[in-house]
PDB file of N, CA, C and O in Angstrom:
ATOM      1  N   UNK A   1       3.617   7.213  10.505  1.00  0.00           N
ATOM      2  CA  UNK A   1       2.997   6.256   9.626  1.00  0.00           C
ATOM      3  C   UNK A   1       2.882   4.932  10.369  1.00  0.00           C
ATOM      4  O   UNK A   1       3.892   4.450  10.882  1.00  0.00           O
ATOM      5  N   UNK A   2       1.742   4.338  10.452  1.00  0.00           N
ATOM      6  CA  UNK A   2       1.542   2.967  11.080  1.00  0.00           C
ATOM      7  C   UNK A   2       1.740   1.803  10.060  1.00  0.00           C
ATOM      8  O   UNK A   2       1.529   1.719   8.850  1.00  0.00           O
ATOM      9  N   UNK A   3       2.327   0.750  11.195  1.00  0.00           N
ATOM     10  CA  UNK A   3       2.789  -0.426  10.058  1.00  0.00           C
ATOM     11  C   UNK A   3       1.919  -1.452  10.786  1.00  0.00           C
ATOM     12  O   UNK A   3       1.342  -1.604  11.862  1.00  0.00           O
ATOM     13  N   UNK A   4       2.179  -2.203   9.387  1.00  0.00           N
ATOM     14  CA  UNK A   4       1.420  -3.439  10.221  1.00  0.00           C
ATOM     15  C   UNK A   4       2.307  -4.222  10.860  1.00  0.00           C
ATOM     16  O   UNK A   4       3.473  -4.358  10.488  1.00  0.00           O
ATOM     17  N   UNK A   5       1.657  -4.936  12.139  1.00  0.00           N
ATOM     18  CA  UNK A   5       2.179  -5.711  12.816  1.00  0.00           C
ATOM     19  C   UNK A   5       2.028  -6.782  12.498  1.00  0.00           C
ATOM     20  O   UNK A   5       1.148  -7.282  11.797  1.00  0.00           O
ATOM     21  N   UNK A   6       3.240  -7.396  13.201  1.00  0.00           N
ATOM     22  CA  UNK A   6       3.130  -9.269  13.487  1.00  0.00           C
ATOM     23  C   UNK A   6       2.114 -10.019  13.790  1.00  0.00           C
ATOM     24  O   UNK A   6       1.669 -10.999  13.193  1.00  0.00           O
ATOM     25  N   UNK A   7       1.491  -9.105  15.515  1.00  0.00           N
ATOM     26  CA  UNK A   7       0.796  -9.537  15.979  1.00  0.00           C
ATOM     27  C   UNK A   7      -0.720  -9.430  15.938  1.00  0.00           C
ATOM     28  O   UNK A   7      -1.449 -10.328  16.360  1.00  0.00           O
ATOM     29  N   UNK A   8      -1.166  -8.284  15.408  1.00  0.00           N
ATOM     30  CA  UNK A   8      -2.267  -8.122  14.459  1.00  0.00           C
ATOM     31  C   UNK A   8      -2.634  -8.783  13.603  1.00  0.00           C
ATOM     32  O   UNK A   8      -1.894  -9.292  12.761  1.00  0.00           O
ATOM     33  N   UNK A   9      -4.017  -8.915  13.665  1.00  0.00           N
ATOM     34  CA  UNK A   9      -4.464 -10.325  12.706  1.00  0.00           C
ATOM     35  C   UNK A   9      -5.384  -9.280  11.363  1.00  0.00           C
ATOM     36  O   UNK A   9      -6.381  -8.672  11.752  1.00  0.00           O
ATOM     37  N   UNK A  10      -5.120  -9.199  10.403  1.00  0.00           N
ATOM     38  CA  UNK A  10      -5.998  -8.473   9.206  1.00  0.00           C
ATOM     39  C   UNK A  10      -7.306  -9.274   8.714  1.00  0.00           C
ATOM     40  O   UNK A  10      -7.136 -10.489   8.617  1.00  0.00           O
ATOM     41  N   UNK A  11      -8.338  -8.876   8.451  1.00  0.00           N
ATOM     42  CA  UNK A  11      -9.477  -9.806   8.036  1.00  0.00           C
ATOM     43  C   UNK A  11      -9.140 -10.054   6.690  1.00  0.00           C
ATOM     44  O   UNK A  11      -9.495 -11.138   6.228  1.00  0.00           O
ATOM     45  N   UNK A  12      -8.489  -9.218   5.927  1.00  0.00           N
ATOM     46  CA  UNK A  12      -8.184  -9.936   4.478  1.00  0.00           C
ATOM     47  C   UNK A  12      -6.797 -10.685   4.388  1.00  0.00           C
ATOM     48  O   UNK A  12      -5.662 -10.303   4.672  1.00  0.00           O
ATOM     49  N   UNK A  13      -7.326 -12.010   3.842  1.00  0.00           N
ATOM     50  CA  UNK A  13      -6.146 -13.040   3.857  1.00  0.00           C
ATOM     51  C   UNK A  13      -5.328 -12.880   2.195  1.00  0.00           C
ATOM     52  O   UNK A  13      -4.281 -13.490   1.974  1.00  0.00           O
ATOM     53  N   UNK A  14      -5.953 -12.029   1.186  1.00  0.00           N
ATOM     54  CA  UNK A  14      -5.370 -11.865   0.064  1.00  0.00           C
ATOM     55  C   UNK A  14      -3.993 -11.887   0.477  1.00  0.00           C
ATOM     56  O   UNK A  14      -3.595 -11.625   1.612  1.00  0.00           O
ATOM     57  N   UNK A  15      -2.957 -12.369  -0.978  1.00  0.00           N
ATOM     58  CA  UNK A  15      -1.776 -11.867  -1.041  1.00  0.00           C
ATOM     59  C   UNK A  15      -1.620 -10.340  -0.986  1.00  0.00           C
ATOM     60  O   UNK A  15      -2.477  -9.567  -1.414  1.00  0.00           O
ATOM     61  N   UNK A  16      -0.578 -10.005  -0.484  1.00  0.00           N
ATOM     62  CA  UNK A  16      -0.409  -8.143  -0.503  1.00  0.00           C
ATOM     63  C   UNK A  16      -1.248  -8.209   0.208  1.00  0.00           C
ATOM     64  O   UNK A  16      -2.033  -7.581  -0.502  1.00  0.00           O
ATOM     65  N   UNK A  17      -1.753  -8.416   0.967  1.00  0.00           N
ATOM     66  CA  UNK A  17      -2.545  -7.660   2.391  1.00  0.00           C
ATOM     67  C   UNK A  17      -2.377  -6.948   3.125  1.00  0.00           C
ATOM     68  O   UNK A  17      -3.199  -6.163   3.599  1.00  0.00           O
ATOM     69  N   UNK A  18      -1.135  -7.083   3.409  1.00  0.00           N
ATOM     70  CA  UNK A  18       0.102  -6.109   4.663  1.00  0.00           C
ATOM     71  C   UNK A  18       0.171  -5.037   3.893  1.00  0.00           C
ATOM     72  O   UNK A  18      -0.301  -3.970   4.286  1.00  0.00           O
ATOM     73  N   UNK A  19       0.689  -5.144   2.842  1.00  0.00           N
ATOM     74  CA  UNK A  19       1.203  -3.882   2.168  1.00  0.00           C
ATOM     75  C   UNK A  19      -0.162  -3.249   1.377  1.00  0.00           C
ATOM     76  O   UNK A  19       0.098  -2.239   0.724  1.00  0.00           O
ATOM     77  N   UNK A  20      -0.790  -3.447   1.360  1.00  0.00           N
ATOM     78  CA  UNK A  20      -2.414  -2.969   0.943  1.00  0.00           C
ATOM     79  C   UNK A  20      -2.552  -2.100   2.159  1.00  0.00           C
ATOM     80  O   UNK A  20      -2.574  -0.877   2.015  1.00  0.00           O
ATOM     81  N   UNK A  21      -2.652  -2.676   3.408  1.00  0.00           N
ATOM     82  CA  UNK A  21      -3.510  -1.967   4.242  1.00  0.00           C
ATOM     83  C   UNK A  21      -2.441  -0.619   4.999  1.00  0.00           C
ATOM     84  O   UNK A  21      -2.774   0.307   5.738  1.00  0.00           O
ATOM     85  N   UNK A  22      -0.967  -1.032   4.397  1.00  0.00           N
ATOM     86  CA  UNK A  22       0.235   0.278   4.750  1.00  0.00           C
ATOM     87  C   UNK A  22      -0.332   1.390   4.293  1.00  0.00           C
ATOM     88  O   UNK A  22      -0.719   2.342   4.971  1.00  0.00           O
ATOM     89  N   UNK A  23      -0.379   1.263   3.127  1.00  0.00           N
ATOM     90  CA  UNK A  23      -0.854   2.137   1.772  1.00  0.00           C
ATOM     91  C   UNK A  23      -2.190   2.887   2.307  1.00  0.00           C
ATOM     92  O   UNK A  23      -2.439   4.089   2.400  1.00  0.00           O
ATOM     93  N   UNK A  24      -2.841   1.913   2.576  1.00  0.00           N
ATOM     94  CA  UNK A  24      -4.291   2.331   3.610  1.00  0.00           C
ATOM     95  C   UNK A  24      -3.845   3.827   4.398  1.00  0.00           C
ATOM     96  O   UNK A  24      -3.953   5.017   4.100  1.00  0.00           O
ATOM     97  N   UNK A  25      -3.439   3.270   5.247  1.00  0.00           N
ATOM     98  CA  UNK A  25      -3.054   4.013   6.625  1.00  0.00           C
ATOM     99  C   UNK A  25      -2.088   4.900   6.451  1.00  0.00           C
ATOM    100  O   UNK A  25      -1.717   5.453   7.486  1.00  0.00           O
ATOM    101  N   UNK A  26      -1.465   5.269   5.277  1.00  0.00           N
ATOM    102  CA  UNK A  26      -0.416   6.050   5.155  1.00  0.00           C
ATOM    103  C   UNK A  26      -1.297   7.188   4.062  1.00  0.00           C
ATOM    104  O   UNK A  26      -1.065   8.385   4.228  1.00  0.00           O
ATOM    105  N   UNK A  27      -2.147   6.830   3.126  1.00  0.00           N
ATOM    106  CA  UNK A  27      -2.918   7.601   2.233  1.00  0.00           C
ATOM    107  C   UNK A  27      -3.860   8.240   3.692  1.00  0.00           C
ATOM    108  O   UNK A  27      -3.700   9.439   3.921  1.00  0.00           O
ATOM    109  N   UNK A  28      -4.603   7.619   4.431  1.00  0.00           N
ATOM    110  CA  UNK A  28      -5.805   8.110   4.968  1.00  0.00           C
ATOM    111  C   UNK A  28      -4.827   9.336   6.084  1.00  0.00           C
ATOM    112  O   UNK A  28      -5.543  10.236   6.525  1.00  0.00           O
ATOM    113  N   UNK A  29      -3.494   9.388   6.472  1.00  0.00           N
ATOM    114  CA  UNK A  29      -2.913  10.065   7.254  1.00  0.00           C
ATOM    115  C   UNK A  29      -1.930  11.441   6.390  1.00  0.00           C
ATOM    116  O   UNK A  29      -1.234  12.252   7.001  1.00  0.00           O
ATOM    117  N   UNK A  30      -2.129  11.404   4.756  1.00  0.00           N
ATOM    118  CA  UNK A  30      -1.403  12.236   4.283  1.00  0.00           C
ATOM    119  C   UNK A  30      -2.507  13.612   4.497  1.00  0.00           C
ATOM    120  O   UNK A  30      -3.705  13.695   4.769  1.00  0.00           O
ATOM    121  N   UNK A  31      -1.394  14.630   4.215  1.00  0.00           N
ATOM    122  CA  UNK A  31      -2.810  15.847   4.018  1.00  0.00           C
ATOM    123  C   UNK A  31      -3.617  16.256   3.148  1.00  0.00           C
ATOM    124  O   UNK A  31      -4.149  17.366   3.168  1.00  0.00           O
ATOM    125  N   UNK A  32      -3.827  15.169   2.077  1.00  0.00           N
ATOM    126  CA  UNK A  32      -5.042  15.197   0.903  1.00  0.00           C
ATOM    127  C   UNK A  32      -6.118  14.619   1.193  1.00  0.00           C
ATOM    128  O   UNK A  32      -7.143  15.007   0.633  1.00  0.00           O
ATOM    129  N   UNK A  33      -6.185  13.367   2.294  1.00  0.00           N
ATOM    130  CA  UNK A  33      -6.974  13.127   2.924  1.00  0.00           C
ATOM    131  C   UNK A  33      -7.708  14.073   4.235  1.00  0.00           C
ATOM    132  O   UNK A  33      -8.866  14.364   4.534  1.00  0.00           O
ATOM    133  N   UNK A  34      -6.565  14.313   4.718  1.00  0.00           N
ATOM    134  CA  UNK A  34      -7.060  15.176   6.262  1.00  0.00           C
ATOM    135  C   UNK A  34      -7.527  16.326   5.901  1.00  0.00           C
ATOM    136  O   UNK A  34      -8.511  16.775   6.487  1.00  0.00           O
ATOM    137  N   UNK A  35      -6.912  17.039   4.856  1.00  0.00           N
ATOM    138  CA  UNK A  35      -7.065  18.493   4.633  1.00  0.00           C
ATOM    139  C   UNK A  35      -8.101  18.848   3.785  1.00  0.00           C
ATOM    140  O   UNK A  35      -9.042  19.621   3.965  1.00  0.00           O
ATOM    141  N   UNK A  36      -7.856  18.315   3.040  1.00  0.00           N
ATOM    142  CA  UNK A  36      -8.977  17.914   1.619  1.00  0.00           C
ATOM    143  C   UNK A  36     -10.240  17.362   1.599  1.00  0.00           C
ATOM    144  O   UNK A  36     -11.100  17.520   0.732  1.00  0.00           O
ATOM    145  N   UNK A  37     -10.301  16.669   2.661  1.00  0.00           N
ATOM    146  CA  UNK A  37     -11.210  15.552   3.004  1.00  0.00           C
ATOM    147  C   UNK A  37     -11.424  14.630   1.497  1.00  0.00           C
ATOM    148  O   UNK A  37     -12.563  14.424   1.077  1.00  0.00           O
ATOM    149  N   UNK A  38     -10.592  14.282   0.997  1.00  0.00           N
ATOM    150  CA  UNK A  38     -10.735  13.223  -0.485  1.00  0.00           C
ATOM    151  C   UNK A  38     -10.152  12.081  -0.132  1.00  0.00           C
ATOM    152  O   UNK A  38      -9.227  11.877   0.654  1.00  0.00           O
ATOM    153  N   UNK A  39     -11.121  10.963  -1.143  1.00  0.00           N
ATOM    154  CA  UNK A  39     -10.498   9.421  -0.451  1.00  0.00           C
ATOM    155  C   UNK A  39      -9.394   9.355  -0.645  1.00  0.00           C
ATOM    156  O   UNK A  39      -8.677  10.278  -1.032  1.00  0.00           O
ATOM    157  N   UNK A  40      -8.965   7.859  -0.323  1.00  0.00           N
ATOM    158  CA  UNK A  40      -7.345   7.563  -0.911  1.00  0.00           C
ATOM    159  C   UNK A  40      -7.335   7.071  -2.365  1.00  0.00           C
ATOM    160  O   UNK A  40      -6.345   6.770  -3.033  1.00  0.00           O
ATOM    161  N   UNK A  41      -8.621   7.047  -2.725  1.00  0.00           N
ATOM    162  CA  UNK A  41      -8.672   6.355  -3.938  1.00  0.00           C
ATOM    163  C   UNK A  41      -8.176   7.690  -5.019  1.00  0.00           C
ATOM    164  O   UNK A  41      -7.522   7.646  -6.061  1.00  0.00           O
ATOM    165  N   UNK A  42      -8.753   8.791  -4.327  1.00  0.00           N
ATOM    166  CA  UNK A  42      -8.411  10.047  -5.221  1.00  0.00           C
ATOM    167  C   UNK A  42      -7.312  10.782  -4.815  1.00  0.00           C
ATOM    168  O   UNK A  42      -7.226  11.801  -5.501  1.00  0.00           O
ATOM    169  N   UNK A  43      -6.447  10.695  -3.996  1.00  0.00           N
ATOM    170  CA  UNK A  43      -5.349  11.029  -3.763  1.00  0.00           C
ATOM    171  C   UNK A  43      -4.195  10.133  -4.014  1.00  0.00           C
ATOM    172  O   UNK A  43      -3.026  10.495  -3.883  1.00  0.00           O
ATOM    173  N   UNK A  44      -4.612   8.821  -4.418  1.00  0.00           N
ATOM    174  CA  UNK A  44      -3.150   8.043  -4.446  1.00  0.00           C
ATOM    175  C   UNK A  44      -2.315   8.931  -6.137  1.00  0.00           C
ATOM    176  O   UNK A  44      -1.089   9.033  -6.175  1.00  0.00           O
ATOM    177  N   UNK A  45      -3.194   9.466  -7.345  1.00  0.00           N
ATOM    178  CA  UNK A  45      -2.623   9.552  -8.066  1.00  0.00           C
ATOM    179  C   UNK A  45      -2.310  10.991  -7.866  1.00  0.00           C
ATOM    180  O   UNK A  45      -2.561  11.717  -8.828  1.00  0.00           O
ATOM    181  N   UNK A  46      -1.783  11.577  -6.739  1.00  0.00           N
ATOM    182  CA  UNK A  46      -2.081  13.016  -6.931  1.00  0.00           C
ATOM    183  C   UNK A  46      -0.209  13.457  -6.770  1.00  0.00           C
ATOM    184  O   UNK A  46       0.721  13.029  -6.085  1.00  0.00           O
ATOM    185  N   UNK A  47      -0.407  14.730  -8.020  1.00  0.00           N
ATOM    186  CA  UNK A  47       1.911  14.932  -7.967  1.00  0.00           C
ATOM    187  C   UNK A  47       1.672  16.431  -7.139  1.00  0.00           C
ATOM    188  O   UNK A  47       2.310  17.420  -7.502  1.00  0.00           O
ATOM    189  N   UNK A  48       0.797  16.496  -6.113  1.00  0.00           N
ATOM    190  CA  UNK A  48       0.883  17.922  -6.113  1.00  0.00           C
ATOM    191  C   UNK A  48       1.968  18.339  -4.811  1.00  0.00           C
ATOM    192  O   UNK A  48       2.484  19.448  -4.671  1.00  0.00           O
ATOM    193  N   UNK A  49       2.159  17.169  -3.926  1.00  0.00           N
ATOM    194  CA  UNK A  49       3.007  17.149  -2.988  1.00  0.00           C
ATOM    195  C   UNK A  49       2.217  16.993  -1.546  1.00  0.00           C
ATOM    196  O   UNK A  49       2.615  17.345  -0.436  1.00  0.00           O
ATOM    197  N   UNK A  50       1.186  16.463  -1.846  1.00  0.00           N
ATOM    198  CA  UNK A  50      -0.005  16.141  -0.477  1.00  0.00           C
ATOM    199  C   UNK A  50       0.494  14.974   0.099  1.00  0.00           C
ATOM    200  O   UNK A  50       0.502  14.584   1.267  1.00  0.00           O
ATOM    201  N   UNK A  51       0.973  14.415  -1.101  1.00  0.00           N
ATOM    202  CA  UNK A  51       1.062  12.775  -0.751  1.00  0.00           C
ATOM    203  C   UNK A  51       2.542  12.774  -0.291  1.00  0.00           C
ATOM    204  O   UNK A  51       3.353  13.555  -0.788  1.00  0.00           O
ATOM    205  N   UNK A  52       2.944  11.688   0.875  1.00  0.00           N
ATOM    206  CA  UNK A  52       4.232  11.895   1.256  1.00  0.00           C
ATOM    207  C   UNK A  52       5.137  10.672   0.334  1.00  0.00           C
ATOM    208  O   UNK A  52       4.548   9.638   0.021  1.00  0.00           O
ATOM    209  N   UNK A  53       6.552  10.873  -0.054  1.00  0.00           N
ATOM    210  CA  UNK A  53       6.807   9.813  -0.942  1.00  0.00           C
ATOM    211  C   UNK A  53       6.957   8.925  -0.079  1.00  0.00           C
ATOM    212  O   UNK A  53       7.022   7.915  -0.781  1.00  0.00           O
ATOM    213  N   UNK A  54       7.079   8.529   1.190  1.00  0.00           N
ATOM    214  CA  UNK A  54       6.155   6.868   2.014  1.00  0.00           C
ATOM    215  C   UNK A  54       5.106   6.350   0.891  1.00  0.00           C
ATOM    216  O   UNK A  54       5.311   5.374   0.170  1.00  0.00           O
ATOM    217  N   UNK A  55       4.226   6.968   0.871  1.00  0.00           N
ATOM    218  CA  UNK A  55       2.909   6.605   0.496  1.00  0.00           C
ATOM    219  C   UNK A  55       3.002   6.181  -1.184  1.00  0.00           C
ATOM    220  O   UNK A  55       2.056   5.488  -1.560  1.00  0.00           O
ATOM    221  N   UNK A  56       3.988   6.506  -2.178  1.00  0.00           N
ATOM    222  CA  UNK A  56       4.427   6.780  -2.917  1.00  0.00           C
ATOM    223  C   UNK A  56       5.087   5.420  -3.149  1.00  0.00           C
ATOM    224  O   UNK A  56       4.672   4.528  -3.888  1.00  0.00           O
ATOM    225  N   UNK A  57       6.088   5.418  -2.459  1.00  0.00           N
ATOM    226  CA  UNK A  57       6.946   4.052  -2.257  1.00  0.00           C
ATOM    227  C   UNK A  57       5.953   3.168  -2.147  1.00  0.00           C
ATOM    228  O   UNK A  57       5.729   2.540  -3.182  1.00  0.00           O
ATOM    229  N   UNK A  58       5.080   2.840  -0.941  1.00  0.00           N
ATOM    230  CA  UNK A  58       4.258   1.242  -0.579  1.00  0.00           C
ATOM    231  C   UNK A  58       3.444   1.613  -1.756  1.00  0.00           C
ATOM    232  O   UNK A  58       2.821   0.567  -1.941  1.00  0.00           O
ATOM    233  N   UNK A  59       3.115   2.312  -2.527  1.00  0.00           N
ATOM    234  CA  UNK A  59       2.237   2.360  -3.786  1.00  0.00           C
ATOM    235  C   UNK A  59       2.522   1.702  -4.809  1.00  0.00           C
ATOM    236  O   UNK A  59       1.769   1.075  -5.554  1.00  0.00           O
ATOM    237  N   UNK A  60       4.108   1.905  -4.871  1.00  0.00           N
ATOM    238  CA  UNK A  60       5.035   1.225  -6.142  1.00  0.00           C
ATOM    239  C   UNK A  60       5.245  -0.321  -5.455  1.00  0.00           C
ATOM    240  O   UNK A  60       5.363  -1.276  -6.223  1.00  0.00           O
ATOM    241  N   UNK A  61       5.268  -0.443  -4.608  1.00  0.00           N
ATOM    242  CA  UNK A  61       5.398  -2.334  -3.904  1.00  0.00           C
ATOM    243  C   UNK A  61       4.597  -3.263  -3.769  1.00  0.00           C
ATOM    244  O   UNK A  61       4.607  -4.490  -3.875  1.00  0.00           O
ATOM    245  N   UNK A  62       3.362  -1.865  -3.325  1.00  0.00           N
ATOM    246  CA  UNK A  62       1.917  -2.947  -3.702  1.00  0.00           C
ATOM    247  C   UNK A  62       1.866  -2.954  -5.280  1.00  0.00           C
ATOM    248  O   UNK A  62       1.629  -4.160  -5.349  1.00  0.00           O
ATOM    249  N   UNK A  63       1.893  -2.650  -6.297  1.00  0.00           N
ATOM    250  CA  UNK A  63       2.082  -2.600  -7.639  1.00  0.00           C
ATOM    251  C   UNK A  63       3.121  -3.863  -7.950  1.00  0.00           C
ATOM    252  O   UNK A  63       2.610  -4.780  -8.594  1.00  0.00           O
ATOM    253  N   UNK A  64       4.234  -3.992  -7.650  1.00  0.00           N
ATOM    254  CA  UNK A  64       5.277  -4.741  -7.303  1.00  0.00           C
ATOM    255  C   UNK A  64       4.561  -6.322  -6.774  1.00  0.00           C
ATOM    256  O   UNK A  64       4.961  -7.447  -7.075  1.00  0.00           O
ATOM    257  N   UNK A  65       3.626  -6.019  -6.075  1.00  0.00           N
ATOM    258  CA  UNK A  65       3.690  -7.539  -5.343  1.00  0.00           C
ATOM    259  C   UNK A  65       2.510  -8.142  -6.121  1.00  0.00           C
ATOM    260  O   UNK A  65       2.510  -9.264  -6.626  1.00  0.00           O
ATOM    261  N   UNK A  66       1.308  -7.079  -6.157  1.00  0.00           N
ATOM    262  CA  UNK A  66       0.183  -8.078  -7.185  1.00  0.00           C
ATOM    263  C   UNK A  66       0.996  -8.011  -8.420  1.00  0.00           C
ATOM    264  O   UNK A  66      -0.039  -7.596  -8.940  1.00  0.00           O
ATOM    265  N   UNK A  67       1.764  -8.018  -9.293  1.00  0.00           N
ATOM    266  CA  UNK A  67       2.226  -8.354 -10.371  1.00  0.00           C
ATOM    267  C   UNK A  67       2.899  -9.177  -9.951  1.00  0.00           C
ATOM    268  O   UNK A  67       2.750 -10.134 -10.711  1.00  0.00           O
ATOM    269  N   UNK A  68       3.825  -9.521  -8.911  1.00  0.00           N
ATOM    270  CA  UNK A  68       4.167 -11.004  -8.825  1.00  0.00           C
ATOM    271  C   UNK A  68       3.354 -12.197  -8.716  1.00  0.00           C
ATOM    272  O   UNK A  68       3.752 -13.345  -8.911  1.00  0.00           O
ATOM    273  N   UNK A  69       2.348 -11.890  -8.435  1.00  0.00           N
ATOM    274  CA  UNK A  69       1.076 -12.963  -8.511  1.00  0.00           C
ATOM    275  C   UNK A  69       0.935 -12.860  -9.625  1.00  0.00           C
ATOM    276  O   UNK A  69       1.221 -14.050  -9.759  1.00  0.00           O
ATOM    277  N   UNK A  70       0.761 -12.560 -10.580  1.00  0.00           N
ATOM    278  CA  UNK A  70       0.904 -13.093 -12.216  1.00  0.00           C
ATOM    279  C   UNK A  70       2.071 -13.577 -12.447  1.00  0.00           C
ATOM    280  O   UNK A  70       2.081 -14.265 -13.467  1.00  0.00           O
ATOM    281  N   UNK A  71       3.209 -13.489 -11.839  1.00  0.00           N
ATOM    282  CA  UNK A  71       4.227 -14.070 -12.772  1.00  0.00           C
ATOM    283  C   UNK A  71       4.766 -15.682 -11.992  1.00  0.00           C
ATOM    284  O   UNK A  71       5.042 -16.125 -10.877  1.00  0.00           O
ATOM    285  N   UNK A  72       4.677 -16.175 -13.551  1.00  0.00           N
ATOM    286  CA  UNK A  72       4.937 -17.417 -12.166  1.00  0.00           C
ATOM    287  C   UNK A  72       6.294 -18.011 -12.058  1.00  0.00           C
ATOM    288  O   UNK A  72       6.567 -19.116 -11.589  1.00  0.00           O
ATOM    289  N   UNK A  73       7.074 -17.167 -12.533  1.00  0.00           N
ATOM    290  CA  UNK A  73       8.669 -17.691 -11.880  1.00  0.00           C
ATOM    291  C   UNK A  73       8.236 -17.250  -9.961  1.00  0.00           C
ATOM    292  O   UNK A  73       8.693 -17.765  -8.940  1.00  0.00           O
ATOM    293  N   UNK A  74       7.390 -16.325 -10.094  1.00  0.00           N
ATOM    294  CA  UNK A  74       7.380 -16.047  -7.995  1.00  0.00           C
ATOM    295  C   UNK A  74       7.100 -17.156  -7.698  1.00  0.00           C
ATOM    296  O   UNK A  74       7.233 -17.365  -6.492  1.00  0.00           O
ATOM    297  N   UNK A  75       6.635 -18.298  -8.492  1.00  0.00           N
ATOM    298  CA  UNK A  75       5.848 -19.516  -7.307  1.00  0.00           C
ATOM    299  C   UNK A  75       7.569 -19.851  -6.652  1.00  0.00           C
ATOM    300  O   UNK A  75       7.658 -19.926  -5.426  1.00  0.00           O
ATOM    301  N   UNK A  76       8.647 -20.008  -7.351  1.00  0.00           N
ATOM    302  CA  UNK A  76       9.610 -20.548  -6.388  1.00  0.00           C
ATOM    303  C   UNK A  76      10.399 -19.491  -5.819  1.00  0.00           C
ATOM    304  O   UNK A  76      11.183 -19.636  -4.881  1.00  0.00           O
ATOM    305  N   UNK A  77      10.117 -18.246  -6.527  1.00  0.00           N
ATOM    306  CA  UNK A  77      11.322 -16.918  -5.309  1.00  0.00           C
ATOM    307  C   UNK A  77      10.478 -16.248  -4.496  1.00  0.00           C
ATOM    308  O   UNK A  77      10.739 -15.072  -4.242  1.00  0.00           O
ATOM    309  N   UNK A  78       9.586 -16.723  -4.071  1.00  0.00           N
ATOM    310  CA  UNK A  78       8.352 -16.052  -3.181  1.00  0.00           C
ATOM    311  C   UNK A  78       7.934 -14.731  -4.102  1.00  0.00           C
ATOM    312  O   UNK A  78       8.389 -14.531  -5.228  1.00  0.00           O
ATOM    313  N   UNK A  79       7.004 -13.884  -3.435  1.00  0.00           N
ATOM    314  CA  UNK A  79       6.470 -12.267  -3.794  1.00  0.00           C
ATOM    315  C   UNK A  79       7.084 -11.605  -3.036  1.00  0.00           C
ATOM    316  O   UNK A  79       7.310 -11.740  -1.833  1.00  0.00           O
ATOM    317  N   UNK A  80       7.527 -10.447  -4.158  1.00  0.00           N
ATOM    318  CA  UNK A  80       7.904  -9.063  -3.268  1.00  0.00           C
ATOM    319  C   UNK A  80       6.824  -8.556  -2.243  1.00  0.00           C
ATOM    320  O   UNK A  80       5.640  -8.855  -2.088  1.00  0.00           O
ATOM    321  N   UNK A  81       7.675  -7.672  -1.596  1.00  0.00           N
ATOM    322  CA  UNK A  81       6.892  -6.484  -0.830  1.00  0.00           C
ATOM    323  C   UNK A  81       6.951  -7.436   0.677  1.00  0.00           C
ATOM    324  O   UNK A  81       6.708  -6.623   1.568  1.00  0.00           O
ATOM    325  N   UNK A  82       7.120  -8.474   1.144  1.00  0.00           N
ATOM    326  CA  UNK A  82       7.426  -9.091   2.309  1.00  0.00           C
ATOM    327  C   UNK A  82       8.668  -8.993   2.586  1.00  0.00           C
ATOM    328  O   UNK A  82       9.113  -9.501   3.615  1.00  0.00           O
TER     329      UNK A  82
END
């Protein structure tokens, strides 16, 4: 599974960016994508066991981190998922 780096620069500056594009690269490398040939958009909700629980986990963090952008006690404890 590829992570993002430090030193890599992402073109999207959104919050959750890092962990957006994990999710990316970890959906497009499970075998519902490779095998299946189906996006990640249609495999992220899938229980059949294609998806590895990696992909599973940064799913629940990116979930985790744009909901800290609604809440605004995060403006002073930062956002999860960093």
């Amino acid at each position: 599974m590829m992570k993002y780096e430090a030193e890599e620069e992402l073109a999207d500056k959104t919050p959750c960016a890092g962990v957006r594009a994990d999710l990316k690269m970890c959906l497009l490398e499970s075998d519902c994508c490779k095998k299946e040939r189906k996006t990640p958009r249609e495999c992220i909700n899938r229980t059949d066991g294609s998806v590895p629980i990696e992909c599973q986990a940064l799913r629940n963090t990116f979930f985790e981190c744009k909901r800290s952008i609604l809440d605004n006690r995060q403006r002073f404890r930062g956002r999860k998922g960093y």
